[in-house]
C-alpha positions as CSV (number, residue, x, y, z in Angstrom):
1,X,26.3,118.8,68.9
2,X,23.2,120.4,70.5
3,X,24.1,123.7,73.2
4,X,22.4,121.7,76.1
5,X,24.8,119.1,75.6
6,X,27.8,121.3,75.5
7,X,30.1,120.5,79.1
8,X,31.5,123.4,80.9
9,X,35.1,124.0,80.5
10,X,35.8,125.7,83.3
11,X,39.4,127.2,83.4
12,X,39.4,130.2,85.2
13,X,36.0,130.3,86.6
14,X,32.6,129.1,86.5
15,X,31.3,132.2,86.2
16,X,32.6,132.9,82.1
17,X,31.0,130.2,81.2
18,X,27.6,130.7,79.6
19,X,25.1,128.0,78.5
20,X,25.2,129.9,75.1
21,X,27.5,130.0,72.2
22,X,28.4,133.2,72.7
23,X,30.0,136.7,70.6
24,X,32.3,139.2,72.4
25,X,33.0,142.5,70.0
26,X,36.8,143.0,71.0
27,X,38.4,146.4,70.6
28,X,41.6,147.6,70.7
29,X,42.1,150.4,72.7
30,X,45.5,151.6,72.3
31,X,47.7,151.8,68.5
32,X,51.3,151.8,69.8
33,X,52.4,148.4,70.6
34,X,50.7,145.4,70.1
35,X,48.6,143.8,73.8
36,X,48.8,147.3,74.6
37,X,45.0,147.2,75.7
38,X,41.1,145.8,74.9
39,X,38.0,146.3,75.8
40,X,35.5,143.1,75.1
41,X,31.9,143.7,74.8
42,X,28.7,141.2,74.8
43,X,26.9,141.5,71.9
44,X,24.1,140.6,73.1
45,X,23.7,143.4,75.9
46,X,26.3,145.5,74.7
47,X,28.0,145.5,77.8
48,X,31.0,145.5,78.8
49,X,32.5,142.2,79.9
50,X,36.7,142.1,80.0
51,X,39.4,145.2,79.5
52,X,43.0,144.9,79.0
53,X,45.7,147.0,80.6
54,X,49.3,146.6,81.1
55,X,51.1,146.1,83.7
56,X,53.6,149.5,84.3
57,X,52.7,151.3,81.4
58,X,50.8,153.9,83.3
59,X,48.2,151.4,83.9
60,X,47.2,149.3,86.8
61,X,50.0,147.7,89.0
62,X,50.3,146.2,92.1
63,X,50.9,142.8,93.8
64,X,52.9,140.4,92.4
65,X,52.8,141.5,89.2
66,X,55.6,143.1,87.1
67,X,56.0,145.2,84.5
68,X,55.0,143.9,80.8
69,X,52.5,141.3,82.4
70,X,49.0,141.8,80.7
71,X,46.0,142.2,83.1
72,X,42.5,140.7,82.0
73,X,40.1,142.8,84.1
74,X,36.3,142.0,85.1
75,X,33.9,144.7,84.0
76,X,34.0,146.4,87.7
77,X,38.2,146.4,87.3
78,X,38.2,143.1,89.2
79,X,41.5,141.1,88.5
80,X,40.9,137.9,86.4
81,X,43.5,136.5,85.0
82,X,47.4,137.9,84.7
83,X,49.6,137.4,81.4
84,X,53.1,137.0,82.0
85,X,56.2,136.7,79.3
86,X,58.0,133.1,80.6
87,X,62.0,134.4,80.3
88,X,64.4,132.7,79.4
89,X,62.5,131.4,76.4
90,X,63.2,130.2,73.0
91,X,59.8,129.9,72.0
92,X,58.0,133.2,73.0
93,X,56.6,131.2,76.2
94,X,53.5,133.1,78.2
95,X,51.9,131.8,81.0
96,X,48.3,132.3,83.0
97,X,48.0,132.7,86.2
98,X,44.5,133.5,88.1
99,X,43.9,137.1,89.6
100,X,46.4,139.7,89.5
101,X,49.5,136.9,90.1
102,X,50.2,138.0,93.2
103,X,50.2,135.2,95.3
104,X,53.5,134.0,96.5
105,X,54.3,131.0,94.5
106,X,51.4,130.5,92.6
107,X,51.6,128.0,89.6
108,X,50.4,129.3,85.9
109,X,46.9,127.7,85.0
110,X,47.9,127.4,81.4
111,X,51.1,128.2,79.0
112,X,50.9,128.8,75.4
113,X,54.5,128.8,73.3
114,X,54.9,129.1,69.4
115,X,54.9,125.3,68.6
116,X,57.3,126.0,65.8
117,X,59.4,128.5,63.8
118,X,57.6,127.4,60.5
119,X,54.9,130.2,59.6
120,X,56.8,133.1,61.0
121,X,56.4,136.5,59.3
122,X,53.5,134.4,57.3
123,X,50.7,135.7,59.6
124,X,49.9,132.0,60.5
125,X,49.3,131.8,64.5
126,X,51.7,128.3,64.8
127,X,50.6,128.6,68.9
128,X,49.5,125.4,71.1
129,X,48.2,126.1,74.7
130,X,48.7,123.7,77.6
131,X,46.8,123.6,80.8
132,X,48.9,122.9,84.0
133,X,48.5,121.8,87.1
134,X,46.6,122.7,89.0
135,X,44.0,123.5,86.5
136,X,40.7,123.8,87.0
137,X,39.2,119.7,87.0
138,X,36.2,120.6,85.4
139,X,38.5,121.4,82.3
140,X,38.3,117.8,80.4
141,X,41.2,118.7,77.3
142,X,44.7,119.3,78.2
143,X,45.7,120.7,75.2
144,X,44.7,123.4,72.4
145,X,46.0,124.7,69.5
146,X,45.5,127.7,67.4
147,X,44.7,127.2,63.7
148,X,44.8,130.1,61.0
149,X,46.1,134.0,61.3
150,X,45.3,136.1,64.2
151,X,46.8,138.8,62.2
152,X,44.5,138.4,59.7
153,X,41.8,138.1,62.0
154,X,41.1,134.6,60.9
155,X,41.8,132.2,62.7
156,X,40.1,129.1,65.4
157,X,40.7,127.5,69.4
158,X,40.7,124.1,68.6
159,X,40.7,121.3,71.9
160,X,43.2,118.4,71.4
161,X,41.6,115.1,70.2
162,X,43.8,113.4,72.8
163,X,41.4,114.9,75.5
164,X,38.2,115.9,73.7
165,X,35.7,118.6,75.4
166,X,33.0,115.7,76.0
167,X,32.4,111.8,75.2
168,X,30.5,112.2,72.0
169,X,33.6,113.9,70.6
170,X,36.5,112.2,72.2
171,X,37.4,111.3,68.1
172,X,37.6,114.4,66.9
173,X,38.5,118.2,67.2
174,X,36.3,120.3,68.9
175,X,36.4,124.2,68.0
176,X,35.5,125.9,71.0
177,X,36.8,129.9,70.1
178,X,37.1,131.8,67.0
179,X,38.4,135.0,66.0
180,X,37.1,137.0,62.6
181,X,36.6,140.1,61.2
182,X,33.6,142.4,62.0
183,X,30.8,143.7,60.1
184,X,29.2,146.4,60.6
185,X,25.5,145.4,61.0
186,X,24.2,148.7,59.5
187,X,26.7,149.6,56.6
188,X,27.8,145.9,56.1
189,X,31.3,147.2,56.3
190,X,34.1,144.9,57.0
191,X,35.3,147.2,59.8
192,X,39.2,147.3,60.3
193,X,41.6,144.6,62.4
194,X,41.2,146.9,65.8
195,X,38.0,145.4,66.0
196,X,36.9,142.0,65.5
197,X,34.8,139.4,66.9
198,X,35.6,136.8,69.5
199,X,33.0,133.8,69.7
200,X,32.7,131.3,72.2
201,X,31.6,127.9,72.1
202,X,28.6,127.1,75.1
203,X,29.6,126.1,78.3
204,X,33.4,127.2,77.5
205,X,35.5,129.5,79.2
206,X,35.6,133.0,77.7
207,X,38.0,134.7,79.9
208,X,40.5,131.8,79.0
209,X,39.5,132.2,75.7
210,X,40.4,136.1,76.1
211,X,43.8,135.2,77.6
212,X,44.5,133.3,74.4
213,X,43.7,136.4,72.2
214,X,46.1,138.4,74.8
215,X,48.9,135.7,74.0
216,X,48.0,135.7,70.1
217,X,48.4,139.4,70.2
218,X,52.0,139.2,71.8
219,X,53.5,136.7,69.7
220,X,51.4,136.8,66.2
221,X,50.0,140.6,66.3
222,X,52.7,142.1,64.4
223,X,53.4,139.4,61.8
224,X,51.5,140.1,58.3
225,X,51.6,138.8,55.0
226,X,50.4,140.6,51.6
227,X,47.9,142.8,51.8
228,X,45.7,143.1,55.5
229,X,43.4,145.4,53.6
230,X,42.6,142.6,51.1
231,X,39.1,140.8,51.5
232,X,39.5,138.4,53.6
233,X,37.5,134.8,54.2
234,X,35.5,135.3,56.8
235,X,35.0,131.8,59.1
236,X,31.7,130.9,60.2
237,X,30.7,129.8,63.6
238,X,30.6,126.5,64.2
239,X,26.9,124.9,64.9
């Protein structure tokens, strides 16, 4: 479908969602756990757009948030979106909430769980995201999934037919983020799994989309299979 058709999916604000598909170089800043921290830069400008800290590991802290949650930060340090680890939970629950969390009694705006124990220790990301109430209602689907290996660097956002992300495409699945590997433009270098690419379908949310890498991280990062050093297929953006 042509970008100018492409409906908003607004999930955490209006303001992530650009009227361009869209390439964020992600890097991982830290080596010692996985989630640790990111930086996420446009690749168009080079700038910087999101970083990653944790929540009381010498990092930011404050509000409502405790220690373990993952903060998505604007480029200015601005609060975005809080990860948090739902507990007790049998299937590696997290949920979303907007800002820093703070606010007493706020609701998540999404949760993603491991929709299965099938796949584990394979490197295959087995996740489904949900929106809740009350999400944002210019967000049409209700439901995503995760297909492939975040491990591996390989794998695609994918909105629920049940909901579609417009009319046209109510019928079928809609790829709206992807995460692969990096090459290095001047070398041609597949450059390592600390930093990889994060595109974004037009008109969708890319700090949502970046709180879905945070969750990938904490549930899949760790899991490999065979050889991560191994070429790997490399997925190609959607038109």
């Amino acid at each position: 479908m042509a970008q100018h058709e492409q409906q908003q999916v607004v999930i955490v604000g209006e303001e992530h969602c650009d009227g361009e598909d869209r390439e964020l170089t992600v890097r991982k800043t830290t080596l010692f756990t996985p989630g640790d921290g990111f930086e996420a830069y446009d690749h168009r400008t080079g700038e910087l757009t999101f970083r990653v800290e944790t929540y009381g590991r010498h990092g930011v802290c404050g509000g409502g948030s405790a220690a373990g949650d993952l903060a998505l930060l604007g480029p200015e340090g601005e609060p975005v979106l809080t990860v948090r680890r739902r507990r007790p939970s049998l299937h590696h629950r997290w949920d979303g909430f907007l800002g820093d969390g703070a606010a007493q009694g706020q609701k998540p705006v999404f949760s993603a769980r491991r929709s299965s124990i099938l796949g584990h220790g394979t490197g295959a990301a087995a996740v489904l995201v949900d929106l809740l109430s009350p999400a944002a209602p210019a967000a049409s689907a209700t439901e995503f999934r995760v297909d492939g290996s975040f491990p591996r660097r390989s794998c695609r956002v994918v909105a629920s037919s049940k909901a579609g992300v417009a009319e046209a495409e109510e019928e079928e699945d809609v790829v709206v983020a992807e995460v692969r590997r990096k090459v290095d433009e001047d070398s041609h270098v597949l450059m390592g799994r600390d930093v990889f690419v994060l595109w974004v379908r037009a008109g969708f949310d890319a700090a949502f989309a970046m709180g879905i890498v945070l969750v990938l991280d904490r549930i899949t990062g760790g899991e490999v299979d065979g050889d991560l050093a191994e070429d790997l297929h490399e997925a190609t953006s959607p038109a």
